[in-house]
C-alpha positions in Angstrom: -25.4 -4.6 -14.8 -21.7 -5.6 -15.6 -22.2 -8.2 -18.6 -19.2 -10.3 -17.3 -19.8 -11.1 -13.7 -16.4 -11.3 -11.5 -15.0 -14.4 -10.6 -13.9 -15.8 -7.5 -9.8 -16.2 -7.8 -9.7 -14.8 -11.1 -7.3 -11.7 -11.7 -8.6 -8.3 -13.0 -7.0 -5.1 -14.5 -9.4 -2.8 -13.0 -8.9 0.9 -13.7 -10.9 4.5 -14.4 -10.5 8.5 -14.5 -11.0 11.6 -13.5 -14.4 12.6 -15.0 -13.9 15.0 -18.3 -10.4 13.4 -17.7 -9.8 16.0 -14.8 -7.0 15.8 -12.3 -8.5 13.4 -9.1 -5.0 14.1 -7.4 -3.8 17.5 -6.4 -1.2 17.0 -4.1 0.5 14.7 -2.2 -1.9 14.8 0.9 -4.4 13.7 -1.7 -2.6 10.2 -2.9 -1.7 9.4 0.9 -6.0 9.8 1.9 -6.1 7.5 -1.3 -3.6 4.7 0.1 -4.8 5.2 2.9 -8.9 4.2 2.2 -6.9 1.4 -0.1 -5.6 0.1 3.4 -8.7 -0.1 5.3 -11.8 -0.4 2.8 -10.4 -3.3 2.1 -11.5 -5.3 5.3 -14.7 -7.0 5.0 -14.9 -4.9 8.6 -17.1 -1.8 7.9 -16.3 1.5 9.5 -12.6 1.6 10.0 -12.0 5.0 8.3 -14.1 6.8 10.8 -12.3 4.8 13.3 -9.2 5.7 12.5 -9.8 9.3 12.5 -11.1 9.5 16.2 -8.1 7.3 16.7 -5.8 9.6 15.2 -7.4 12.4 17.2 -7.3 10.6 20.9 -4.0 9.1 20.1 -1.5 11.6 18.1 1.5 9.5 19.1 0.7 6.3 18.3 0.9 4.6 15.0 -1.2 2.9 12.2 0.0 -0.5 13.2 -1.3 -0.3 16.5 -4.2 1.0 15.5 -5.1 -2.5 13.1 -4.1 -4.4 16.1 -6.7 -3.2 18.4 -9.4 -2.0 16.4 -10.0 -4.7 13.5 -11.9 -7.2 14.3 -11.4 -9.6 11.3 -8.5 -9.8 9.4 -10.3 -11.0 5.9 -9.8 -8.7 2.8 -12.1 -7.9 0.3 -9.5 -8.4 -2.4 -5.7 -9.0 -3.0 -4.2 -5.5 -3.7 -1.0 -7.5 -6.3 -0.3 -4.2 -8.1 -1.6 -0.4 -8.1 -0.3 2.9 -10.0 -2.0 6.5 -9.1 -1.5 9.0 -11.5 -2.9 12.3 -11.4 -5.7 11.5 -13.4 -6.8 7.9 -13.6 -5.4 4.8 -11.6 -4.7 1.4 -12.3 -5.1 -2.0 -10.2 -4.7 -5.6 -10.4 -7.0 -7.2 -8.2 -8.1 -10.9 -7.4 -11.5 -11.3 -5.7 -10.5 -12.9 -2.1 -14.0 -13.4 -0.9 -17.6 -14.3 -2.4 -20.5 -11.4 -2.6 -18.4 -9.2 -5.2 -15.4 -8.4 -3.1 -14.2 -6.3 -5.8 -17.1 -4.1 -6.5 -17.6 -3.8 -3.1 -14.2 -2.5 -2.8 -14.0 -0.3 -5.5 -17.4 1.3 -4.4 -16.2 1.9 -0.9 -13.0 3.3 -2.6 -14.7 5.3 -4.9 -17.6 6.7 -2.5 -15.2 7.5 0.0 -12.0 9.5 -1.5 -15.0 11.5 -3.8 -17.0 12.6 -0.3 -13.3 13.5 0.9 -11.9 15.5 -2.6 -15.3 17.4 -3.1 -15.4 18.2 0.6 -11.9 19.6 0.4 -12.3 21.3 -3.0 -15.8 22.5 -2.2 -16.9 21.0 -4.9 -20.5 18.6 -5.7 -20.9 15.7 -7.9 -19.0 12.9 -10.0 -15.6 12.6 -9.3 -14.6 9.4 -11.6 -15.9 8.7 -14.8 -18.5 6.2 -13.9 -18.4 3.0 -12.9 -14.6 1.2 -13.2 -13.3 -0.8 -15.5 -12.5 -4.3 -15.4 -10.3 -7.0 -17.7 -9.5 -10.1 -16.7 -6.5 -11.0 -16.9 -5.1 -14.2 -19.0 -2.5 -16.3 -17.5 0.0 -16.1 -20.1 0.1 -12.0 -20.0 -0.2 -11.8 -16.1 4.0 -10.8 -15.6 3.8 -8.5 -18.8 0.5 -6.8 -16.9 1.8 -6.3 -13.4 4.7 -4.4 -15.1 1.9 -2.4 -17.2 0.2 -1.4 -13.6 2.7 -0.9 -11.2 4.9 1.2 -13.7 1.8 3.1 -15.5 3.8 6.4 -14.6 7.1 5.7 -16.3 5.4 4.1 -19.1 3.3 7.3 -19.3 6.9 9.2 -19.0 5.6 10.9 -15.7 7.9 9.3 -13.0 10.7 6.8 -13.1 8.7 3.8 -11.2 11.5 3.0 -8.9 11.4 6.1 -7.2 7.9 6.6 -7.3 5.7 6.9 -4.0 2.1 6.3 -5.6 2.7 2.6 -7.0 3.7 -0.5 -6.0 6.6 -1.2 -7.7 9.0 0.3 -5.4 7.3 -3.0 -2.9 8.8 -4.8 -5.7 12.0 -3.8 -5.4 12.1 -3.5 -1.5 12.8 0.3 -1.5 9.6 1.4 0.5 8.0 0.1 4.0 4.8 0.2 2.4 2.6 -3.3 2.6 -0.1 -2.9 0.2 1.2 -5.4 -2.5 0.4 -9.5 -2.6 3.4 -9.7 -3.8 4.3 -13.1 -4.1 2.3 -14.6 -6.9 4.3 -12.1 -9.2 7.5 -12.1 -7.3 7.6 -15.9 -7.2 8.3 -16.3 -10.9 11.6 -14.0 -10.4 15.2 -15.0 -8.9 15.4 -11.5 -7.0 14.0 -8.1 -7.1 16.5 -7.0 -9.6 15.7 -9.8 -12.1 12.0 -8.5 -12.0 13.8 -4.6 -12.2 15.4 -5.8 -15.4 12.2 -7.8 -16.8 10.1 -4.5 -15.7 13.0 -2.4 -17.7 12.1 -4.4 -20.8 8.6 -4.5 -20.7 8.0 -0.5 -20.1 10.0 0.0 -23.2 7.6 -2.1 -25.3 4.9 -0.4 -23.9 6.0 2.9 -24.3 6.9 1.7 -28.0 3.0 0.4 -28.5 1.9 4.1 -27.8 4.5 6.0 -29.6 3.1 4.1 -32.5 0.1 4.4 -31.4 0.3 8.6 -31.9 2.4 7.9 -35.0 -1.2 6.4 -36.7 -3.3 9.3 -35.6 -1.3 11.4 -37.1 -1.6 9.0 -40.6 
């Protein structure tokens, strides 16, 4: 059992990798099924992935949106998705427990459970996908804007991708460069005048990170 139970309206860095630290993401087809289960395990509704694949079948021309109109049946989320970074071996999320029961473990199970059934039937492949069970952190008030940085721009601050233009985060929700809705936005975008002001804080706060690790490296090598 998980020593620190999760709390209701609390925040959480939650987070995990590849098992043996092995790619979970081999092409670009594989991050889109990810956003995708990220989309609709996240109703408290059961089913939906299943649904939306007969859906998709039956109804080639008609679009996602449509699709949550007529086939959701209650609106409530598990959790509030307020930042997310996929890179090619681990990913990162800041989550807040919307609903009682565990709404996060139950989300990161379904999560979990569902893109592993879909990589290892692709791959032809059997077993453990991630290494174990996630991670979780809560998240103290006064580092909560220094941490949504940390998430949504893990790839830059792993030098990987430039954030901004990077599909498989949220930060380009942020900025209002993508039609993607993933994002809770507000509680982070709140403390900002614009999206540039949080660019420029974001700017700042991967070069301290990126800093942290350099030295990081430097001490190993001591």
């Amino acid at each position: 059992m998980r020593k620190d139970p999760l709390v209701q309206n609390e925040y959480y860095h939650i987070y995990n990798r590849g098992v043996d630290k092995r790619d979970v993401f081999l092409s670009n087809s594989d991050y889109s099924r990810f956003l995708l289960a990220m989309k609709l395990l996240n109703y408290k509704q059961d089913g939906l992935m299943h649904k939306w694949r007969d859906y998709n079948i039956t109804y080639p021309q008609k679009d996602f949106h449509e699709f949550l109109v007529s086939h959701v049946e209650n609106g409530k989320n598990l959790v509030e998705i307020v930042a997310y970074c996929l890179n090619s071996n681990h990913y990162h999320f800041i989550l807040k427990q919307s609903c009682e029961n565990n709404g996060i473990k139950i989300f990161m199970q379904r999560l979990g459970n569902s893109y592993t059934k879909y990589f290892n039937d692709k791959n032809e492949r059997s077993g453990a996908l991630f290494q174990g069970r996630f991670r979780s952190a809560r998240i103290e008030p006064n580092n909560f804007l220094r941490m949504s940085v940390y998430v949504n721009c893990n790839s830059e601050i792993h030098g990987l991708y430039p954030a901004r233009s990077y599909r498989w985060c949220g930060f380009p929700e942020y900025l209002g460069t993508t039609n993607e809705k993933i994002c809770s936005k507000a509680v982070i975008a709140d403390d900002f005048r614009s999206p540039n002001d949080y660019k420029s804080y974001a700017k700042e706060i991967i070069e301290d990170f990126r800093e942290i690790k350099e030295d990081e490296k430097a001490m190993l090598l001591e």
